[in-house]
TIRO-2110 file (N, C-alpha, C; in Angstrom, 1 decimal):
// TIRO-2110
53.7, 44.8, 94.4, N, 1, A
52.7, 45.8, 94.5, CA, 1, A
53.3, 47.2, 94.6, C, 1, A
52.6, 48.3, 94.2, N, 2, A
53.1, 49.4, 93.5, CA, 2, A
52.9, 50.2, 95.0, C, 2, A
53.6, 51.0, 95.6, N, 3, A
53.5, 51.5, 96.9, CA, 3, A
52.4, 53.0, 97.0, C, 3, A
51.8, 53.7, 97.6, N, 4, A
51.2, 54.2, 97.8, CA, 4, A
51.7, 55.8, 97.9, C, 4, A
51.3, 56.6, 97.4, N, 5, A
52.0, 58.2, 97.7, CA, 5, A
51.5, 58.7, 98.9, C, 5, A
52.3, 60.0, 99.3, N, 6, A
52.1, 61.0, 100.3, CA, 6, A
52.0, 62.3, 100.5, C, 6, A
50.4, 62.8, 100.6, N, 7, A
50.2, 64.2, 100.0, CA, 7, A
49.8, 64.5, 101.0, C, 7, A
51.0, 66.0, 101.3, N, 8, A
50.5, 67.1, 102.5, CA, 8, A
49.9, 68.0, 101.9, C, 8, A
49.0, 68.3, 103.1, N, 9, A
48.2, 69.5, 102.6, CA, 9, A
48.3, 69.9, 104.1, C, 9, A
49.1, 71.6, 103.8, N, 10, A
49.6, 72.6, 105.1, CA, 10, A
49.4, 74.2, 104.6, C, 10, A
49.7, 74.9, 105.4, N, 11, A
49.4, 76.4, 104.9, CA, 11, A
49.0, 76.8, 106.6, C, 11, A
48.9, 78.2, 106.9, N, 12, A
48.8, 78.7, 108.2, CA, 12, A
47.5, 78.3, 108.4, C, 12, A
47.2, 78.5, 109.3, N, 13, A
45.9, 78.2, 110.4, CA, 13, A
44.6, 79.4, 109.9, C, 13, A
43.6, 78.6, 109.8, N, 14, A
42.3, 78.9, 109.4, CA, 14, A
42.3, 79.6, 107.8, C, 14, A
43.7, 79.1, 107.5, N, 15, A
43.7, 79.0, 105.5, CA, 15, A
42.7, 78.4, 104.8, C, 15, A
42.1, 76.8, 105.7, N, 16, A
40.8, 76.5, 104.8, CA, 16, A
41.4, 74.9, 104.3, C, 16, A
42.7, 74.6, 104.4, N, 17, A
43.1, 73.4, 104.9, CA, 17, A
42.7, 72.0, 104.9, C, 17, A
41.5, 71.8, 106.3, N, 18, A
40.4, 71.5, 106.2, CA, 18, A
39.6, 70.6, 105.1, C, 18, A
38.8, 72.6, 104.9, N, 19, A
37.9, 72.3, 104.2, CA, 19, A
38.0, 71.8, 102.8, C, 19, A
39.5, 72.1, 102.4, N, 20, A
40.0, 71.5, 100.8, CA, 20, A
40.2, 70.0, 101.0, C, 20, A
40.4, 69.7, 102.3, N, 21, A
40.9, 68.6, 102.1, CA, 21, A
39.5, 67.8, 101.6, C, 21, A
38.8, 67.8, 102.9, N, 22, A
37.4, 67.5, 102.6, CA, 22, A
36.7, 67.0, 101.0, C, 22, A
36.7, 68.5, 100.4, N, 23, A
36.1, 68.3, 99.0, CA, 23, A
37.2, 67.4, 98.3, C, 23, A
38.5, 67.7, 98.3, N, 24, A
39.2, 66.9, 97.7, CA, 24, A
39.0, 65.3, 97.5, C, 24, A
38.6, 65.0, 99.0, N, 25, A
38.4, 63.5, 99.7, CA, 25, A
37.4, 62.9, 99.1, C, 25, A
36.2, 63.7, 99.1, N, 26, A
35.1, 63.4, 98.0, CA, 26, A
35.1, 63.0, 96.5, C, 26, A
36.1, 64.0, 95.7, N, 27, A
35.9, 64.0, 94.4, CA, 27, A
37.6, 62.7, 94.3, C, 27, A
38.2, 62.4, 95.2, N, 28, A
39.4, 61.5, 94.5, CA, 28, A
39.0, 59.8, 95.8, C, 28, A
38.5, 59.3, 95.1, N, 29, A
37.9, 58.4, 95.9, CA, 29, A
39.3, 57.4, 96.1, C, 29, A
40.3, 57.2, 95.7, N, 30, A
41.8, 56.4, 95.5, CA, 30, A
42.2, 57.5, 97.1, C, 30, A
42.0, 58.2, 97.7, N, 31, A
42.7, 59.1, 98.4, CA, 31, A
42.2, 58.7, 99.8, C, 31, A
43.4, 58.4, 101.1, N, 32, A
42.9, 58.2, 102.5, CA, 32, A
43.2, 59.0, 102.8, C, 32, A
42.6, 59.6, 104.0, N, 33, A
42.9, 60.8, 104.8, CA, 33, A
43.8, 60.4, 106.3, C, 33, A
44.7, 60.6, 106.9, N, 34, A
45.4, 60.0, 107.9, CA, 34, A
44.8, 61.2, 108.6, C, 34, A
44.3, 60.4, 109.9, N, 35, A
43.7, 61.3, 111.3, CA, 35, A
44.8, 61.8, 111.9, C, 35, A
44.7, 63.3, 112.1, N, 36, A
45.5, 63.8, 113.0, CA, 36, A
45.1, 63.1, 114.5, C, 36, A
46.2, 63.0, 115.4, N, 37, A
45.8, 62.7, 117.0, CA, 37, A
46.0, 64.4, 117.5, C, 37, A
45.4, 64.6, 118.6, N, 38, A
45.3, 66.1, 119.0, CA, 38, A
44.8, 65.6, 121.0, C, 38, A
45.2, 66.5, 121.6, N, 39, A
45.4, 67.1, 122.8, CA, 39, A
44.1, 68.2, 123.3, C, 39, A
43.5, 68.6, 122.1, N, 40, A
42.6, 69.8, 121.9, CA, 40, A
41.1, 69.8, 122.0, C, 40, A
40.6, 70.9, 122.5, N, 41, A
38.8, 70.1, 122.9, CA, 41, A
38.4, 70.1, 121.1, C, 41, A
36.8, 69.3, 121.6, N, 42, A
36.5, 69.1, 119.8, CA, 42, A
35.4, 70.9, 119.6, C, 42, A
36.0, 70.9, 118.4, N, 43, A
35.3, 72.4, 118.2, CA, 43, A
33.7, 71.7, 118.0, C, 43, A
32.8, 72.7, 117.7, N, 44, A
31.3, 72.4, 117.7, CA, 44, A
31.2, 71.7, 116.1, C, 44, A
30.6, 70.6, 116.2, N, 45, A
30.3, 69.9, 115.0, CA, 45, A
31.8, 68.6, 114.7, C, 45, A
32.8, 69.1, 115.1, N, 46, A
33.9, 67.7, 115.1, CA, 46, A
33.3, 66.4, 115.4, C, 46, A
34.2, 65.7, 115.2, N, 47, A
33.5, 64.2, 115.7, CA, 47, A
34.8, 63.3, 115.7, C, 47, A
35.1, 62.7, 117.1, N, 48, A
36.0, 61.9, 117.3, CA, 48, A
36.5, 60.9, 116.6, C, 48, A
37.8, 61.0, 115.2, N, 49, A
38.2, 59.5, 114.5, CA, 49, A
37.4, 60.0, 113.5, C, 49, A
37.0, 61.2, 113.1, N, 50, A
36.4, 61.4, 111.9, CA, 50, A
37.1, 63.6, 111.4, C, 50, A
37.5, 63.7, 112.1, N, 51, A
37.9, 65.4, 112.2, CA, 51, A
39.8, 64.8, 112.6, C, 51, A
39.3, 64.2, 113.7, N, 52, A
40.8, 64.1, 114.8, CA, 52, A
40.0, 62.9, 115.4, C, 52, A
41.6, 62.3, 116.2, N, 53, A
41.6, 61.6, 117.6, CA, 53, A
41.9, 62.5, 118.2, C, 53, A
40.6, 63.0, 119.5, N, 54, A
40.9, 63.5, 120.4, CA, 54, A
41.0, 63.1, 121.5, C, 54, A
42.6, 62.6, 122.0, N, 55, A
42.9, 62.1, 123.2, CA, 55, A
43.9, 63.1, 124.2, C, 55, A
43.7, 62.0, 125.5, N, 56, A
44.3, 63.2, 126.7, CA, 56, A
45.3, 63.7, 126.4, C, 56, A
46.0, 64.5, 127.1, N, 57, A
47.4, 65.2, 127.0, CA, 57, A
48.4, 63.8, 127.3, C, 57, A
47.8, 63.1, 128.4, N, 58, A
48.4, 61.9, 129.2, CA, 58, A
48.5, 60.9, 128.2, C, 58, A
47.8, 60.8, 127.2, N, 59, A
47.6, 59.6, 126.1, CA, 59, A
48.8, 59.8, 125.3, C, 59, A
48.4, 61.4, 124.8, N, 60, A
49.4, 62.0, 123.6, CA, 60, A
51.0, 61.8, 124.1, C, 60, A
51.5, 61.8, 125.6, N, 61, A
52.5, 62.4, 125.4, CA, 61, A
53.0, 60.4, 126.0, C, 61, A
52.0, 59.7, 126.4, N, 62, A
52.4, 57.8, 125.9, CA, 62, A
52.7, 57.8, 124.4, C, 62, A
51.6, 58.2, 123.8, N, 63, A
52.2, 57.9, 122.4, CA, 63, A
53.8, 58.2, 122.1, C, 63, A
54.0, 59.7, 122.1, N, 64, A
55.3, 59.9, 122.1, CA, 64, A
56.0, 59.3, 122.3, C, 64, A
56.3, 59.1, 124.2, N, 65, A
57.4, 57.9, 124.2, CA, 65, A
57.3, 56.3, 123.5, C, 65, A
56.4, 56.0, 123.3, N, 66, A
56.3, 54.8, 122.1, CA, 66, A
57.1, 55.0, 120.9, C, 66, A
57.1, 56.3, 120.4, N, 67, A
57.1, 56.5, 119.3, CA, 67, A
55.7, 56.2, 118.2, C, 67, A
55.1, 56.6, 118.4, N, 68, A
53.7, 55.9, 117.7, CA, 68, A
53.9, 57.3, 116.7, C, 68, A
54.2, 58.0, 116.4, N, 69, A
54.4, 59.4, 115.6, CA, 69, A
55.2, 59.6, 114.6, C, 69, A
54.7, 59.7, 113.1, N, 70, A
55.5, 60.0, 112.2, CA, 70, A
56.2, 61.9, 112.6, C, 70, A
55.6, 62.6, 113.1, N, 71, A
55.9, 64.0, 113.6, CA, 71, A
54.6, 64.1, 114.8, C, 71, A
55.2, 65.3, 115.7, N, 72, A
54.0, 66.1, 116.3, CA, 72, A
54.5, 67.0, 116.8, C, 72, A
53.9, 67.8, 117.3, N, 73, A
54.2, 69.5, 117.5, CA, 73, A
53.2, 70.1, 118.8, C, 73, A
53.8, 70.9, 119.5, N, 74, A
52.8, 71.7, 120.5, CA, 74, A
52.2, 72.9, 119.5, C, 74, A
50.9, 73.0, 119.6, N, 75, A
50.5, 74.5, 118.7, CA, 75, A
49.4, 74.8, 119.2, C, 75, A
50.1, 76.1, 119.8, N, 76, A
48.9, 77.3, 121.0, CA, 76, A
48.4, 76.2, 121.7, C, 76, A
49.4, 75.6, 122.8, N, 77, A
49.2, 75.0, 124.1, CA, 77, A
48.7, 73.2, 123.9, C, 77, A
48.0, 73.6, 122.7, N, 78, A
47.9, 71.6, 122.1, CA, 78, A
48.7, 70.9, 121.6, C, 78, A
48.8, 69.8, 121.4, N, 79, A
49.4, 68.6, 120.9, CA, 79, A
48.6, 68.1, 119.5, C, 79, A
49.8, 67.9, 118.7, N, 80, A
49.4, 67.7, 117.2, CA, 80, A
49.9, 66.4, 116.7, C, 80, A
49.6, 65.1, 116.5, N, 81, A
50.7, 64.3, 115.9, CA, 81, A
49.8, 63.4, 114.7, C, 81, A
51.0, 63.0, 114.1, N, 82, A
50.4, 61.9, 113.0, CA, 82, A
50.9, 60.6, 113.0, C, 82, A
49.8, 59.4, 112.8, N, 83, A
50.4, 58.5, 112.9, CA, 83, A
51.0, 57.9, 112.3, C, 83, A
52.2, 57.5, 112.6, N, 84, A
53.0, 56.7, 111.4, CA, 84, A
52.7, 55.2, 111.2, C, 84, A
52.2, 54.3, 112.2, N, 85, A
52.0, 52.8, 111.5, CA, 85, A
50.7, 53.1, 110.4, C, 85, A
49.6, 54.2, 110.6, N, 86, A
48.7, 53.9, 110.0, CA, 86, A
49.6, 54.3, 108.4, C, 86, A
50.1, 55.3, 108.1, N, 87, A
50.2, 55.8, 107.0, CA, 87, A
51.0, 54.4, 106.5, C, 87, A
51.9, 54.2, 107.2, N, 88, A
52.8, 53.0, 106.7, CA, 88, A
52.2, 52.0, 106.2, C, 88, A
51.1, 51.2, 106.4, N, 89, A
50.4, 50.4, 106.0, CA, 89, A
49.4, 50.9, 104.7, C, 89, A
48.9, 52.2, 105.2, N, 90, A
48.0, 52.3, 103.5, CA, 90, A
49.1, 52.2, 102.7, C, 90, A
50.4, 52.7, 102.4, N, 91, A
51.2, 53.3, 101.8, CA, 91, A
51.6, 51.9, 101.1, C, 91, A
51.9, 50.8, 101.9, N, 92, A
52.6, 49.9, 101.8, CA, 92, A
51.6, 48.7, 101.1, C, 92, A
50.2, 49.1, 101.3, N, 93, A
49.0, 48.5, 100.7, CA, 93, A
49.2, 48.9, 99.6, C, 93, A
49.7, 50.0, 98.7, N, 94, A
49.4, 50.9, 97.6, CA, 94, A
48.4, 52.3, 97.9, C, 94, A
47.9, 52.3, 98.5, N, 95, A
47.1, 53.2, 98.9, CA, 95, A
47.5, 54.3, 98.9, C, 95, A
46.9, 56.0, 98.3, N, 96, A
47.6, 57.0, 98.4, CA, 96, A
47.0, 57.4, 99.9, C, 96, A
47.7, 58.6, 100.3, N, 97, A
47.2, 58.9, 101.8, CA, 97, A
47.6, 60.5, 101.6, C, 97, A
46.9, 61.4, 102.2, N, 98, A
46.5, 62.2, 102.7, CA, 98, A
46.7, 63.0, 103.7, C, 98, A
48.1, 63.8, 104.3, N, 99, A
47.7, 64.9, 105.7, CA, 99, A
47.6, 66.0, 105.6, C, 99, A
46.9, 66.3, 106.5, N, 100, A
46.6, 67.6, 106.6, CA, 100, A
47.1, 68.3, 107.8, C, 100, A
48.0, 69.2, 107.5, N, 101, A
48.8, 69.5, 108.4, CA, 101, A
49.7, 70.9, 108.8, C, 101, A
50.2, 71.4, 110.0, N, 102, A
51.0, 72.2, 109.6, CA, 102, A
52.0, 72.6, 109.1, C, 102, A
52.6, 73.3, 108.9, N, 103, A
53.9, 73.7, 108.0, CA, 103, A
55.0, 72.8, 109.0, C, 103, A
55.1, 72.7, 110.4, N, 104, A
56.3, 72.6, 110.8, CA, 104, A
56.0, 71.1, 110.8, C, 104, A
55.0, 70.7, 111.2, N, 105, A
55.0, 69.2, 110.8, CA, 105, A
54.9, 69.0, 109.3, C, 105, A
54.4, 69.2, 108.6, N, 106, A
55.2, 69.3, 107.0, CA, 106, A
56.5, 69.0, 106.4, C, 106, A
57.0, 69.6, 107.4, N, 107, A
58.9, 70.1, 106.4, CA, 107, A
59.3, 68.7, 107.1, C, 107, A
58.6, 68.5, 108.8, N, 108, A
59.3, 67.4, 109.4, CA, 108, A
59.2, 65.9, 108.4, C, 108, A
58.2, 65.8, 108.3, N, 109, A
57.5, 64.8, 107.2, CA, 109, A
58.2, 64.7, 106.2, C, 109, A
58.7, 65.7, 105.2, N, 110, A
59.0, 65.7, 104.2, CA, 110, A
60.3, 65.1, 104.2, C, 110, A
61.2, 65.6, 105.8, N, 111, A
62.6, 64.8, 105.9, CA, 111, A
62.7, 63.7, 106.2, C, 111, A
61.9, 62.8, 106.6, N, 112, A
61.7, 61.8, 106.4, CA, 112, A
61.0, 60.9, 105.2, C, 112, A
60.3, 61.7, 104.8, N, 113, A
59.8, 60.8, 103.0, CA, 113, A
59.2, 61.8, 102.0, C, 113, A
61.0, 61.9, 101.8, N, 114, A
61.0, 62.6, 100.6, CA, 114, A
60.3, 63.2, 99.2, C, 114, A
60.0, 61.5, 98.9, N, 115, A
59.0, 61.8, 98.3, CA, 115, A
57.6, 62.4, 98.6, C, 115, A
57.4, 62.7, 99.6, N, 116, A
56.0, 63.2, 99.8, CA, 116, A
55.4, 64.2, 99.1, C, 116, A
54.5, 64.6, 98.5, N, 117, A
54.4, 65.9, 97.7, CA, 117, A
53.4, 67.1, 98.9, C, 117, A
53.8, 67.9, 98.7, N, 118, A
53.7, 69.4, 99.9, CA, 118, A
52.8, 70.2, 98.7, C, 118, A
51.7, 70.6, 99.1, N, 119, A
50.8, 71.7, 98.5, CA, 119, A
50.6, 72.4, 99.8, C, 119, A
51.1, 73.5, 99.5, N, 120, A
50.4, 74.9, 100.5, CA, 120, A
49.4, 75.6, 99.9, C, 120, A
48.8, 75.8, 100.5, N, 121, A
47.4, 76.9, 100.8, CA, 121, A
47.9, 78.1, 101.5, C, 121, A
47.7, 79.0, 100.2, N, 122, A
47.5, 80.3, 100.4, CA, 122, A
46.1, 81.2, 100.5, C, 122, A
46.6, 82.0, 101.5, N, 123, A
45.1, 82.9, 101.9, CA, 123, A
45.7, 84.0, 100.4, C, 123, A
44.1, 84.7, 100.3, N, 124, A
44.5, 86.0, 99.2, CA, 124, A
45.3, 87.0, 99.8, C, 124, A
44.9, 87.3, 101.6, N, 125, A
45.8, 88.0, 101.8, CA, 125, A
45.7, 88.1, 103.0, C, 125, A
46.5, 88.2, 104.2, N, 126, A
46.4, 88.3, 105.5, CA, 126, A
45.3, 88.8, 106.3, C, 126, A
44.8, 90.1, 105.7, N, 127, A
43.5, 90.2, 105.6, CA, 127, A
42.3, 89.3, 105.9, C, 127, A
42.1, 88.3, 105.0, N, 128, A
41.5, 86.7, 104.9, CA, 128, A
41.5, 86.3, 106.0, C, 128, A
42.8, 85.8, 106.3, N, 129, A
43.1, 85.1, 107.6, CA, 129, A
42.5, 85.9, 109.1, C, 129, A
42.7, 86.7, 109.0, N, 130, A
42.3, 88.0, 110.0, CA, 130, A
40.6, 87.7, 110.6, C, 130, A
40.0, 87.9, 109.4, N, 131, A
38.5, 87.7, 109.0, CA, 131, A
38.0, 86.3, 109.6, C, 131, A
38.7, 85.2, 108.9, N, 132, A
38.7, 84.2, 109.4, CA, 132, A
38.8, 83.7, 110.9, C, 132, A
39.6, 83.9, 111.3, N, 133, A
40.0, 84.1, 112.9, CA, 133, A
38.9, 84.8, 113.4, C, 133, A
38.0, 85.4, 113.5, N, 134, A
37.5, 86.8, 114.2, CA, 134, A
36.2, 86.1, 114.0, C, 134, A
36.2, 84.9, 112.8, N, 135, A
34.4, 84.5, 112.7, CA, 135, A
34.8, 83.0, 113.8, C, 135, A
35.7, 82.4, 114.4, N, 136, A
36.1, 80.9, 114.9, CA, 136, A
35.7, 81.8, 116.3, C, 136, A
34.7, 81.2, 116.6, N, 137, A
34.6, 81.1, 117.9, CA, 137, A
35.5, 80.6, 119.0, C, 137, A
36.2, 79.8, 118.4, N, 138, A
37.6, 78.9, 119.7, CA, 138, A
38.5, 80.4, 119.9, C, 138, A
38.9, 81.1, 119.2, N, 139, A
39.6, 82.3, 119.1, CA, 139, A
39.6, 83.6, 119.5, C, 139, A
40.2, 83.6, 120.7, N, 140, A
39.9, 84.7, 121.4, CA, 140, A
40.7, 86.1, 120.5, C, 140, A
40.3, 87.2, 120.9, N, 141, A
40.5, 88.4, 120.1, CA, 141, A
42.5, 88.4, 120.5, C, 141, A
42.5, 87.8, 121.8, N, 142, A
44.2, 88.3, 122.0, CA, 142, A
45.0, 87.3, 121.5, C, 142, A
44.8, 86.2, 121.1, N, 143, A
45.1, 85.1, 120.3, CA, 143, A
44.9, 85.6, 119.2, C, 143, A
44.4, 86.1, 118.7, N, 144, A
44.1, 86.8, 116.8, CA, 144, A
45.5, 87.1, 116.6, C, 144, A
46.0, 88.2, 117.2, N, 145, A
47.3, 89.0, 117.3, CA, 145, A
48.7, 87.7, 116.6, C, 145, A
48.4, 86.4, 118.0, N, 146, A
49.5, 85.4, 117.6, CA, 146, A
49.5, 84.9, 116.7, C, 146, A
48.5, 84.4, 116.6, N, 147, A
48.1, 83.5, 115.2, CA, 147, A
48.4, 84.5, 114.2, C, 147, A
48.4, 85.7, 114.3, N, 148, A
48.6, 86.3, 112.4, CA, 148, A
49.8, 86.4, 112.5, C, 148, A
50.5, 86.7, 113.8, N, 149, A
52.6, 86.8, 113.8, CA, 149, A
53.0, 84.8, 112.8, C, 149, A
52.1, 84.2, 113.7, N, 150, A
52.2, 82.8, 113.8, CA, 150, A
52.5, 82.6, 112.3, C, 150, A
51.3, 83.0, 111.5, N, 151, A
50.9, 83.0, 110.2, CA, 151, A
51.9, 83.7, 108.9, C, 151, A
52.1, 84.6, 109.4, N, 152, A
53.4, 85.7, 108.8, CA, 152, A
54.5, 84.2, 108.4, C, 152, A
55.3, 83.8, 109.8, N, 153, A
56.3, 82.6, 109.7, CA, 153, A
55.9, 81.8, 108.7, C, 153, A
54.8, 81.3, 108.9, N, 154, A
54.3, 80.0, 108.3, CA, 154, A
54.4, 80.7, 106.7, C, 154, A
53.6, 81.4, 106.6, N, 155, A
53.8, 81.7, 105.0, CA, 155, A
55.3, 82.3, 104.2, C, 155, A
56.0, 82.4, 105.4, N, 156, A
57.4, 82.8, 104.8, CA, 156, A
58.4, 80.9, 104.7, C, 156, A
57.8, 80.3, 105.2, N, 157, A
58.0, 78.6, 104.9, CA, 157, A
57.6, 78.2, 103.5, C, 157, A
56.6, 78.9, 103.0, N, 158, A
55.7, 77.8, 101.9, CA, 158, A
56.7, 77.8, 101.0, C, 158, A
58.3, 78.0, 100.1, N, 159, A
59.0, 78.7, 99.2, CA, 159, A
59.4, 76.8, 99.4, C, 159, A
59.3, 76.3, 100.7, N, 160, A
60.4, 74.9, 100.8, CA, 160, A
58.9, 73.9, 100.5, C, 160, A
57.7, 74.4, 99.9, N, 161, A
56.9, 73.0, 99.7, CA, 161, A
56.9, 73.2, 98.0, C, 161, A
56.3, 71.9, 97.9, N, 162, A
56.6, 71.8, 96.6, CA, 162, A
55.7, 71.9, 95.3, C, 162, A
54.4, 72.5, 95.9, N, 163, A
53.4, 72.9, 95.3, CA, 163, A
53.2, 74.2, 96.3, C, 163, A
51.8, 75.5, 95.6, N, 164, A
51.3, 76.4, 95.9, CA, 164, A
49.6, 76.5, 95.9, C, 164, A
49.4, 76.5, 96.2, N, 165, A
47.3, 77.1, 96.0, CA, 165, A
46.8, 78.0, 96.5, C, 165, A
46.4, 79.2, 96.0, N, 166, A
45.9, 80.0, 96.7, CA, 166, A
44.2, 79.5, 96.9, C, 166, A
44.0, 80.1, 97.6, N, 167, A
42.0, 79.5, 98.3, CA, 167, A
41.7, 81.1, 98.5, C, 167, A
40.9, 81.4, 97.2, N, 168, A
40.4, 82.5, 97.1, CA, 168, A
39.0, 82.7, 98.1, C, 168, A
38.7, 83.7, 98.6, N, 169, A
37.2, 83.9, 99.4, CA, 169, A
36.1, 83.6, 98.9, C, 169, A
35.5, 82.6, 99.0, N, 170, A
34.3, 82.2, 98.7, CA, 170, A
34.4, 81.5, 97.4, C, 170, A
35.3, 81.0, 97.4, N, 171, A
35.5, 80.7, 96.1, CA, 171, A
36.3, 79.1, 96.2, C, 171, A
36.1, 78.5, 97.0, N, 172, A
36.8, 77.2, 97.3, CA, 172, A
36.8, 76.5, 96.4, C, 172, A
35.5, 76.3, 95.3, N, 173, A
35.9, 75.2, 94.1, CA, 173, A
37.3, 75.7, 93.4, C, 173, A
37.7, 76.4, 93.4, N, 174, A
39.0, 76.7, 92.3, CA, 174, A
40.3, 76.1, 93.5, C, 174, A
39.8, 76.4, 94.7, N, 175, A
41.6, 75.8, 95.0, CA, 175, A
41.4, 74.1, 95.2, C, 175, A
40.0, 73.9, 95.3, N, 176, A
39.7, 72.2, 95.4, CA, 176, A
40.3, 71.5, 94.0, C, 176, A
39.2, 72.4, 92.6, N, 177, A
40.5, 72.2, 91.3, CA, 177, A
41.8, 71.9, 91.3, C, 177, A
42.3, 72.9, 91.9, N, 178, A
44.1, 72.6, 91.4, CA, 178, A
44.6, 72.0, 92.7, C, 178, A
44.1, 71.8, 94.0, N, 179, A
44.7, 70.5, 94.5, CA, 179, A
44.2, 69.3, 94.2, C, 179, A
43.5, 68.9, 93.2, N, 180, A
42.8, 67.4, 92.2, CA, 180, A
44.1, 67.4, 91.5, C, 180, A
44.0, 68.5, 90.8, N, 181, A
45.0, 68.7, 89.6, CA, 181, A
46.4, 68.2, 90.2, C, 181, A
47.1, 68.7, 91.2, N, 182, A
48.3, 68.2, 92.0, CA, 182, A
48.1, 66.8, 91.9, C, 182, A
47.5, 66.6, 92.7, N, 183, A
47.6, 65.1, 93.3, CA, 183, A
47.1, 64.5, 92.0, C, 183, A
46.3, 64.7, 90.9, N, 184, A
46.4, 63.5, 89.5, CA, 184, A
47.8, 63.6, 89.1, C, 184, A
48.7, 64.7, 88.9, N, 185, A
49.9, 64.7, 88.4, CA, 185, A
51.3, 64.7, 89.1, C, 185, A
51.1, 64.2, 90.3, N, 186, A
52.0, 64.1, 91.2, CA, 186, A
53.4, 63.2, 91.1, C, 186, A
END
């Protein structure tokens, strides 16, 4: 049986991430999405094992010593991880799989399976990101500040993935396009 691929999808925080992955998920029905596990409350409209696993800090940091984690990361006081038996099994089914994730768990990912194919999401312009932040209610105004330094880093990383997309404003069907386009020619 023919093994299954591994498509990140990363870019800075409130790039839209997400919501590409989302439409993506819809229009490539061959594609699983691997659940982030998270530390983090659920924002308004989430839904537990369908957004994220949202478990305790105490849960997250069992998992760890298990090793239950292909990567995970602290980001802005939460806990971020992915799971590695799940992915291993679609993968090993044939099944392509899906994370969505950040940059530093990305590159970690990537050092361990190489082949994985990396599409970043780009905002049009810091600007974007700014806007974005300022409409998320979870996001306090002095937190805006970090997250855009945060975001600066992160987009000076995207050079080590192995695809690009920008996600123009209001305009999501074009970056859902060319991450189809990726992942058919991957």
């Amino acid at each position: 049986m023919k093994k299954g691929k591994l498509f990140i999808i990363t870019g800075p925080s409130a790039v839209g991430k997400t919501s590409i992955a989302k439409l993506v998920l819809k229009k490539k029905k061959d594609l699983i999405r691997s659940i982030t596990f998270t530390s983090r409350n659920k924002r308004p409209g989430e839904k537990n094992g369908r957004d994220y696993h949202f478990i305790t800090e105490k849960e997250f940091k069992k998992k760890i010593r298990k090793s239950d984690f292909l990567e995970w990361a602290n980001n802005y006081g939460n806990l971020y991880g992915t799971d590695k038996k799940e992915i291993i099994e679609f993968l090993n089914r044939g099944r392509n799989v899906l994370v969505v994730i950040d940059i530093k768990g990305a590159l970690n990912i990537k050092k361990k399976w190489p082949g994985a194919a990396t599409i970043f999401i780009l905002p049009e312009s810091t600007d974007q990101l700014k806007k974005r932040f300022q409409k998320r209610s979870d996001t306090a105004k002095v937190a805006i500040k970090k997250r855009l330094e945060t975001a600066e880093w992160e987009l000076s990383q995207s050079p080590k993935c192995d695809y690009w997309v920008i996600n123009p404003e209001n305009r999501i069907e074009l970056a859902v396009k060319e991450a189809l386009e990726i992942i058919k020619n991957a």
